[in-house]
C-alpha positions, 0 to 999 in steps of 0.5 A, spaced: 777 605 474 782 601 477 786 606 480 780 609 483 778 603 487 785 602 490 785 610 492 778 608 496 780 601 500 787 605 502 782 610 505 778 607 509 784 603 513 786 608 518 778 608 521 779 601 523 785 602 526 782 607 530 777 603 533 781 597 535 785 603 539 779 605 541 776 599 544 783 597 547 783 602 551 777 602 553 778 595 556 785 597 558 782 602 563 776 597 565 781 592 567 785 598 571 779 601 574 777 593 576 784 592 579 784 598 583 778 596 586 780 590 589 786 593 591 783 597 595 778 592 598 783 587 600 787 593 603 781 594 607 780 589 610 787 587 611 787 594 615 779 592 620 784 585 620 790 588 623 784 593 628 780 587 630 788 584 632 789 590 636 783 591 640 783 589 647 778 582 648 772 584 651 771 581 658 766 575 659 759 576 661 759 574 670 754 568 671 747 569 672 743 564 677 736 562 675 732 558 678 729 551 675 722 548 677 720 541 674 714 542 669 708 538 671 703 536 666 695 538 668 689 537 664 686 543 666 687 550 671 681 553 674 679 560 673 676 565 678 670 569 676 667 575 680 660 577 680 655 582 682 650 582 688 646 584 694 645 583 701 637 582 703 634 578 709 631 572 710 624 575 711 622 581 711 614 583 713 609 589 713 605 589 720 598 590 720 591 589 724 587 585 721 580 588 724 579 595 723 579 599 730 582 605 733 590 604 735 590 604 743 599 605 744 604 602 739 611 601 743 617 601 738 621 605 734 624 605 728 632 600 729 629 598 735 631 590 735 624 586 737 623 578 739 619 573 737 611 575 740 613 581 743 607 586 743 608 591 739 601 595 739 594 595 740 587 597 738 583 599 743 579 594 746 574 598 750 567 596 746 570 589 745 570 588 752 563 591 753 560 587 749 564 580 752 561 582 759 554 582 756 555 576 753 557 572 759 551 576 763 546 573 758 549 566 759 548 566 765 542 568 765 540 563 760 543 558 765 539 559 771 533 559 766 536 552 764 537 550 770 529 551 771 527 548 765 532 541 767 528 541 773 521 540 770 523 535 765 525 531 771 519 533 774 514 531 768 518 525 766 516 522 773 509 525 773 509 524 766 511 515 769 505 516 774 500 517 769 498 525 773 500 529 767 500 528 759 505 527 754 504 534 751 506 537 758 513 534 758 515 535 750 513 542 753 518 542 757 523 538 753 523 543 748 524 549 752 531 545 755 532 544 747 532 551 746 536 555 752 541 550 750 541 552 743 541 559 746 547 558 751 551 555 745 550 561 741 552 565 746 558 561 747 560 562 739 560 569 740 564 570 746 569 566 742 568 570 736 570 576 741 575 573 743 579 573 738 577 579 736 581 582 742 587 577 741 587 580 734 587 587 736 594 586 739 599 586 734 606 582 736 612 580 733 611 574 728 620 573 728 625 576 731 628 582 728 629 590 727 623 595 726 624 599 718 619 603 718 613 606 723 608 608 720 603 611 725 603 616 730 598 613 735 590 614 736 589 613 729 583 609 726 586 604 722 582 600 718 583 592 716 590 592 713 593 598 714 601 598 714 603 600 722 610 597 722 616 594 717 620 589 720 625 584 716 629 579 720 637 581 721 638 573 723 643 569 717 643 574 712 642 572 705 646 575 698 642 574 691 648 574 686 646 573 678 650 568 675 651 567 667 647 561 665 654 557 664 655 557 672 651 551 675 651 549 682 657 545 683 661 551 681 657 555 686 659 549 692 666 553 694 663 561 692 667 566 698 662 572 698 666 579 699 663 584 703 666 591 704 673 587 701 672 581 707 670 574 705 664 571 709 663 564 710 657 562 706 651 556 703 649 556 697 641 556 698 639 555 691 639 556 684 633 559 681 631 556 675 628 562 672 632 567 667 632 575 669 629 578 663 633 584 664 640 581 666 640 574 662 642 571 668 639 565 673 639 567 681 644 565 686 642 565 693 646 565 699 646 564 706 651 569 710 652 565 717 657 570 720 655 576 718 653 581 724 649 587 723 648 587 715 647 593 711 642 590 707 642 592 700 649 593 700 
């Protein structure tokens, strides 16, 4: 049995001789592999040294000049903002007579330029006139017949003193005084109203400005307040801009207006209070000073 063990530890020596080979070799191989890398590394970058020696230097950039400012400090910067709006004129009217009448003549024409009062048109007058002339017979009628009546009085009133006629005969007379006056005065009220009947049948320019529209031909019969005429004042043109609820006033001082790419002196006139319910917005209102034949609605 002793023999045998000895047999089997002699066996067993050559596997572990073997694997202490094996492992040798292997770190020797790692260690060459390990070697040959780092040779090559510093053979690599001793070669990009010796290139980067024999390349040329490149030249050096030329100087740019620039241009310096100092830096000032604001506390704020203003910004420009652009809004939308309309030309319109300053006034702007529909001409009508106040009476019912036939239309006599009218004597303008659509773009024509009128001055303040002057006759536009006119109603016929004829039955006014007529009655006016029966008017003033009748008042002098009523005047002669005062005359007589003033004469009685007086002469009553000193009979009247002498004791020749009663009391009723001179009341008598004192009413009929009493009454052609109350006739003539009458008389008087409706010839004023005829007379202002006839001033209204002319129809004049309450300002100065340009016929819009023409809306009769001549000899119609018109009826009290029918449109004849449109007439809107071409005088310091007026712009109506919507301005964000944030704009005030102040903001508005310095506003320049742009019409057709050139700039028109203006005044702000006012800022409405009230918000349009489709823009959200509160209307600015400009005076355009020298602005000369405005395209109104532009």
């Amino acid at each position: 049995m002793a023999g045998k063990e000895k047999t089997a530890k002699t066996a067993d020596k050559p596997g572990y001789f073997m694997k202490s080979v094996n492992m040798v070799g292997r770190v020797g191989l790692t260690i060459l592999f390990v070697a040959v890398a780092l040779f090559a590394v510093q053979f690599g970058a001793a070669e990009l040294d010796r290139r980067a020696e024999a390349s040329p230097e490149p030249e050096a950039a030329a100087i740019i000049p620039v241009s310096t400012s100092p830096v000032e400090f604001n506390q704020g910067y203003e910004v420009q903002r652009t809004f939308i709006g309309q030309v319109e004129p300053q006034k702007t009217t529909s001409l009508s007579f106040e009476l019912a009448g036939k239309l006599a003549n009218i004597s303008v024409e659509e773009g024509h330029y009128v001055k303040k009062g002057q006759v536009l048109a006119k109603q016929d007058v004829s039955l006014l006139l007529a009655e006016q002339d029966q008017l003033n017979a009748s008042k002098a009628a009523n005047e002669a017949q005062l005359v007589f009546a003033n004469q009685t009085v007086e002469r009553n009133s000193q009979l009247s003193k002498r004791g020749f006629t009663s009391q009723a005969g001179l009341d008598e007379a004192m009413a009929r005084q009493s009454e052609l006056l109350a006739r003539i005065a009458e008389i008087d009220a409706r010839l004023s109203s005829v007379s202002i009947q006839i001033s209204k049948a002319t129809l004049v320019a309450p300002f100065d400005g340009q016929i819009t529209e023409r809306l009769v031909d001549g000899n119609e019969t018109l009826s009290a307040g029918q449109r004849v005429l449109g007439l809107l004042d071409t005088r310091k043109p007026q712009a109506r801009v919507g301005v964000p609820l944030d704009v005030t006033e102040a903001d508005l001082k310095d506003a320049i207006i742009k019409i057709n790419g050139v700039e028109r002196a203006t005044e702000l006139l006012s800022l409405r209070p009230d918000i349009d319910q489709i823009t959200r917005t509160r209307t600015a209102i400009f005076e355009i000073a020298t602005f000369e034949a405005p395209a109104f609605g532009q």
